[in-house]
C-alpha positions as CSV (number, residue, x, y, z in Angstrom):
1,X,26.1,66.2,25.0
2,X,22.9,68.2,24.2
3,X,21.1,69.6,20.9
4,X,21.5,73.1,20.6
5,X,18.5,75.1,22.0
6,X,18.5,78.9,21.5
7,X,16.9,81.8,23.7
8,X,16.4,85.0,22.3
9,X,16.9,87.2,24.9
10,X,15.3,90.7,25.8
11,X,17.3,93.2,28.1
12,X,14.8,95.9,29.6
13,X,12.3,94.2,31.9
14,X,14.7,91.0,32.6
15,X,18.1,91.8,32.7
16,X,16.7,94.8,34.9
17,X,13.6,96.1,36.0
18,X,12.1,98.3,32.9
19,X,11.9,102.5,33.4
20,X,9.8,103.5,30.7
21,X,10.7,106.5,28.6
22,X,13.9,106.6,30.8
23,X,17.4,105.2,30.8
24,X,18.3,103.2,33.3
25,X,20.2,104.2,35.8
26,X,24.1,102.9,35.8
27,X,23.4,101.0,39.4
28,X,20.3,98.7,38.3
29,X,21.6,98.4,35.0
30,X,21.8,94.6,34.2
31,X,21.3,93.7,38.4
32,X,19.9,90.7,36.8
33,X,22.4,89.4,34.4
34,X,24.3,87.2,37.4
35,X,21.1,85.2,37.8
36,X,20.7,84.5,33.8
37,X,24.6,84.0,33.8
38,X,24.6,81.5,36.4
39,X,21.9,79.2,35.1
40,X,23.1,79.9,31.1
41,X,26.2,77.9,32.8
42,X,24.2,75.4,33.9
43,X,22.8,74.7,30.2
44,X,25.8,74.6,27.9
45,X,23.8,73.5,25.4
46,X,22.3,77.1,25.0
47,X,22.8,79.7,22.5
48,X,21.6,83.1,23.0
49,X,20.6,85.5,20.1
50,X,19.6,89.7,21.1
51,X,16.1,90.3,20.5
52,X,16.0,93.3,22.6
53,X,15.6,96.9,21.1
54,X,19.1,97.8,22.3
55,X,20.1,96.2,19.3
56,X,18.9,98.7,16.9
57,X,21.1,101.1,18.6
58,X,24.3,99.4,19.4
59,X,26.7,96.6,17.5
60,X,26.6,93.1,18.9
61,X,30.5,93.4,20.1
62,X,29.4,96.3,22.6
63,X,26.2,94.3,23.9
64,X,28.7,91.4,24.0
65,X,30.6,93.6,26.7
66,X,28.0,93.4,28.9
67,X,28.3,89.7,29.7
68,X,31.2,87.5,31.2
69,X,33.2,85.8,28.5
70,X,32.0,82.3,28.6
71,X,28.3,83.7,28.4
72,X,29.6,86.0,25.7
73,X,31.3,83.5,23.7
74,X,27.7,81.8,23.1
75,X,25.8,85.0,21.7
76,X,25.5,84.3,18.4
77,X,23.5,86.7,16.8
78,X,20.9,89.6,17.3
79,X,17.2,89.4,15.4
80,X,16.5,91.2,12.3
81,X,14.5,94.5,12.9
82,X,11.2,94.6,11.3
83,X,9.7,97.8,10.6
84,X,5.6,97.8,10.8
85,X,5.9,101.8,9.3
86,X,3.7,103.9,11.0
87,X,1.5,101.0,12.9
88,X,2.2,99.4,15.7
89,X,3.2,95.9,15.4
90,X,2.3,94.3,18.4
91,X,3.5,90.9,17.9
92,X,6.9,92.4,16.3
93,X,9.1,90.7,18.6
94,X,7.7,86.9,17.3
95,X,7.8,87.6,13.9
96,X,11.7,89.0,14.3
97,X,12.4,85.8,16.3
98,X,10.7,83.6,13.3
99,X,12.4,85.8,10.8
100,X,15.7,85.1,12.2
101,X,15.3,81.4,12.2
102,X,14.3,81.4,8.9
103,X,17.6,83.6,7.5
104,X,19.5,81.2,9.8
105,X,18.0,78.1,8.2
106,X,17.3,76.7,11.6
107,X,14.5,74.0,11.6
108,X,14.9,73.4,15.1
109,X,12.2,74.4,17.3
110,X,14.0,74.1,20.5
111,X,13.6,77.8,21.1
112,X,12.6,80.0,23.7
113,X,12.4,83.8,24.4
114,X,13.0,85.8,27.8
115,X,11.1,88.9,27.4
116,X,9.0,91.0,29.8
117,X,6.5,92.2,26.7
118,X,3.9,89.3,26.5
119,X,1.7,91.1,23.6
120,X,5.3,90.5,21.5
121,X,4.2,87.0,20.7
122,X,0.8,85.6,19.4
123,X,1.2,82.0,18.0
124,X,4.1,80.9,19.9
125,X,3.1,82.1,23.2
126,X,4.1,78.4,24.8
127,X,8.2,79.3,23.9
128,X,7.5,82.7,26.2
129,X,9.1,83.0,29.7
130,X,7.9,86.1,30.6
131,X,9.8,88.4,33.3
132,X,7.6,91.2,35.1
133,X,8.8,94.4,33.7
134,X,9.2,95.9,37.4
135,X,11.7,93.2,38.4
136,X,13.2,91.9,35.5
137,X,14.8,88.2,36.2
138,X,13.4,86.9,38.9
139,X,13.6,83.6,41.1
140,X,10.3,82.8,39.7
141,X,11.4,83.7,35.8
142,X,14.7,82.0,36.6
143,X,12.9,78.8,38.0
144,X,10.3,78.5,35.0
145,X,13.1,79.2,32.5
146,X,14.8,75.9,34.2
147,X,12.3,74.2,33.8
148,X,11.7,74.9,30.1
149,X,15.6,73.9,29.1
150,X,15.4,71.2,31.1
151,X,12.1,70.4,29.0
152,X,13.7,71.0,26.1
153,X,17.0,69.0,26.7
154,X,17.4,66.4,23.8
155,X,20.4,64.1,24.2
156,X,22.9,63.3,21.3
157,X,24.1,60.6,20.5
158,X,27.7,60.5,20.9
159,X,29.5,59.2,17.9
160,X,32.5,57.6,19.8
161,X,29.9,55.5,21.1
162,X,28.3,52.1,19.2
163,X,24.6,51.8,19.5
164,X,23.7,49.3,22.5
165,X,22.5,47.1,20.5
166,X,25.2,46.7,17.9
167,X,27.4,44.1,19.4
168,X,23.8,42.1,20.1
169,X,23.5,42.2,15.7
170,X,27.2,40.5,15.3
């Protein structure tokens, strides 16, 4: 059994190739998602929270709908929206992702995000997997995202299990 490790997950420019200023159209909508899906099941261990925008226009229950079940079952959230005013923010999507550990009260930093939009984060740039926004989800996003949960795969310790060295203390 692993320690949790979450990914906060953008949708436009990973779960499908990004269309700026335009929806996306119903056949390339979420093309990716199978990829992500498939590995996710790989890495049970992995908790997803939303940190794309389509969360400040839909519940979590509909963006839930989008996934298979089992994939489903492990969203657990989506990040708080933080509003810069008039400005533009442009590392908004870090300090959403550090807002919501901080609500959650998680002090694990086994975290990583899946995001297309590289100016979203300035000091935690190292828990970025970035997508190219014309493809979205990629072999090559998918292969560095493996390698970052495999990274960040901490075993624990199972408690129906003595220490090896207890019986060597009798």
């Amino acid at each position: 059994m692993y320690e949790r490790t979450l990914l906060f997950l953008d949708f436009d420019g990973v779960l499908h190739p990004q269309h700026e200023e335009q929806q996306v159209p119903e056949d390339v909508a979420f093309c990716q998602l199978p990829r992500l899906e498939a590995l996710l099941r790989d890495f049970s261990e992995v908790e997803v929270v939303i940190s794309s925008t389509w969360r400040e226009q839909v519940k979590l229950e509909s963006l839930k709908r989008h996934f298979s079940d089992d994939i489903a079952a492990r969203i657990i959230g989506t990040t708080p929206v933080v509003n810069a005013g008039n400005s533009v923010l442009f590392h908004r999507r870090e300090i959403e992702i550090l807002q919501w550990l901080a609500d959650s009260g998680v002090t694990n930093s086994r975290w990583c995000a899946l995001d297309d939009a590289h100016w979203q984060f300035l000091h935690h740039k190292e828990n970025l997997v970035a997508c190219k926004s014309y493809l979205g989800f990629d072999t090559d996003a998918e292969n560095r995202l493996r390698g970052v949960f495999t990274k960040l795969r901490v075993h624990r310790p199972s408690r129906d299990v003595a220490p090896a060295d207890a019986n060597l203390r009798k």
